[in-house]
C-alpha positions as CSV (number, residue, x, y, z in Angstrom):
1,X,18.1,-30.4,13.7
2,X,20.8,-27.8,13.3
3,X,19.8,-24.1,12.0
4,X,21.6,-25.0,9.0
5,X,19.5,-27.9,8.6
6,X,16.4,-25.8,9.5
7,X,17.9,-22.8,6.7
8,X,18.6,-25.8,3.9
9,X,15.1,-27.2,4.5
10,X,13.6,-23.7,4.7
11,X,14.9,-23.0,1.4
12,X,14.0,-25.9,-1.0
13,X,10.4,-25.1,0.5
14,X,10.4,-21.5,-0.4
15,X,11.8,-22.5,-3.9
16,X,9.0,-25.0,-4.2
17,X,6.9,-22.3,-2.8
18,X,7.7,-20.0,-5.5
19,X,7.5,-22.0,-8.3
20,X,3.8,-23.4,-7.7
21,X,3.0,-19.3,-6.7
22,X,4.2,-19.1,-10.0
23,X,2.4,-21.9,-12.2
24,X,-0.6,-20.9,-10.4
25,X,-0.8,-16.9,-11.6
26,X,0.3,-18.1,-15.0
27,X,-2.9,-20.9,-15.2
28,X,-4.8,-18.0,-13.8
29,X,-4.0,-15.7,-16.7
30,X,-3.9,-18.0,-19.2
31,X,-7.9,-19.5,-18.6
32,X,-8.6,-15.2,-18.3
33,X,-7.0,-15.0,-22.0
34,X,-9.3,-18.5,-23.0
35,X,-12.2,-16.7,-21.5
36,X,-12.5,-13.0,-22.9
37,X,-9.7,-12.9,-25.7
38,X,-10.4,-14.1,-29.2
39,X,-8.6,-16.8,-30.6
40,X,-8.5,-15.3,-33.8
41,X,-7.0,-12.2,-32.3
42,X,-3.5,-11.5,-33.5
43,X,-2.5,-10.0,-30.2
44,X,-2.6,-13.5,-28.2
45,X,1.2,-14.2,-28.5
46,X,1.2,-10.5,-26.5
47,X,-1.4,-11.9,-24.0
48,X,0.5,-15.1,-23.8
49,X,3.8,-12.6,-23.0
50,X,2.1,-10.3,-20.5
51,X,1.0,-12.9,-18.2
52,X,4.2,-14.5,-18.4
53,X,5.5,-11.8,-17.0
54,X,2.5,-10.9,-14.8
55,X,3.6,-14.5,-13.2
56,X,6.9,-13.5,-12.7
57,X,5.9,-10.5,-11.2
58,X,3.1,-11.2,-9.0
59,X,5.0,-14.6,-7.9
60,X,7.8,-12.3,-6.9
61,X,5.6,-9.7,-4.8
62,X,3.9,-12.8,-3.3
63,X,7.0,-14.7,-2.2
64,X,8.3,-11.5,-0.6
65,X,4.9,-10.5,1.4
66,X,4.4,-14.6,2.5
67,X,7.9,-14.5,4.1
68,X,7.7,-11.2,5.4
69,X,5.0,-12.8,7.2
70,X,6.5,-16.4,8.0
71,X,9.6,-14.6,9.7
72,X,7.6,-12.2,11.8
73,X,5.0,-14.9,12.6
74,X,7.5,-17.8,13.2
75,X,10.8,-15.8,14.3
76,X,12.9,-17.5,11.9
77,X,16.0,-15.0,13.0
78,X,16.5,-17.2,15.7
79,X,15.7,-20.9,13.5
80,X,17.5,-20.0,10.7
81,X,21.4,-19.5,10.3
82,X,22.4,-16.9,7.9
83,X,22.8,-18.2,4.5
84,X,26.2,-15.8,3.4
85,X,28.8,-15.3,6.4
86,X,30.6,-12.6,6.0
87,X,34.2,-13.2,5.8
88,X,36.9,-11.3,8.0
89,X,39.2,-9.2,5.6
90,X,42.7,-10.0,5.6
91,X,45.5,-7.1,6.2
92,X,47.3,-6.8,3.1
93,X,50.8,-7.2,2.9
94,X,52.7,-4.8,1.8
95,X,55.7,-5.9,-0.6
């Protein structure tokens, strides 16, 4: 396979990756609310909110620290091909 092969397949896996991370934190927080919030508690919406965004967050700072680790464990500098090429700037012509 080509390294843009290798970069394509890399990143659906790191998307899935990210989205289960995720689902995960946000089952986590929700059976935490279901365990020590009362149901009857006016402030659920705001516990439903904050661990939406607990989620977010924490599925962020995971997905950064797991391929921190991935490229120094794996050397994917050499496997992967740069996603964004950076284009040669033309001279401009002056009229």
């Amino acid at each position: 396979m080509s390294k843009k092969t290798n970069t394509l397949w890399f990143m659906v896996a790191a998307t899935v990756l990210n989205i289960v991370l995720m689902l995960v934190l946000f089952l986590a927080c929700f059976i935490l609310i279901t365990r020590f919030v009362d149901p009857a508690s006016s402030l659920v919406p705001l516990w439903l909110g904050l661990s939406f965004l607990v989620s977010i967050g924490g599925s962020f700072w995971l997905y950064s620290v797991l391929i921190k680790w991935m490229a120094k464990r794996f050397n994917l500098e050499e496997n992967l091909a740069p996603l964004f090429n950076k284009r040669k700037k033309k001279p401009r012509r002056e009229e």
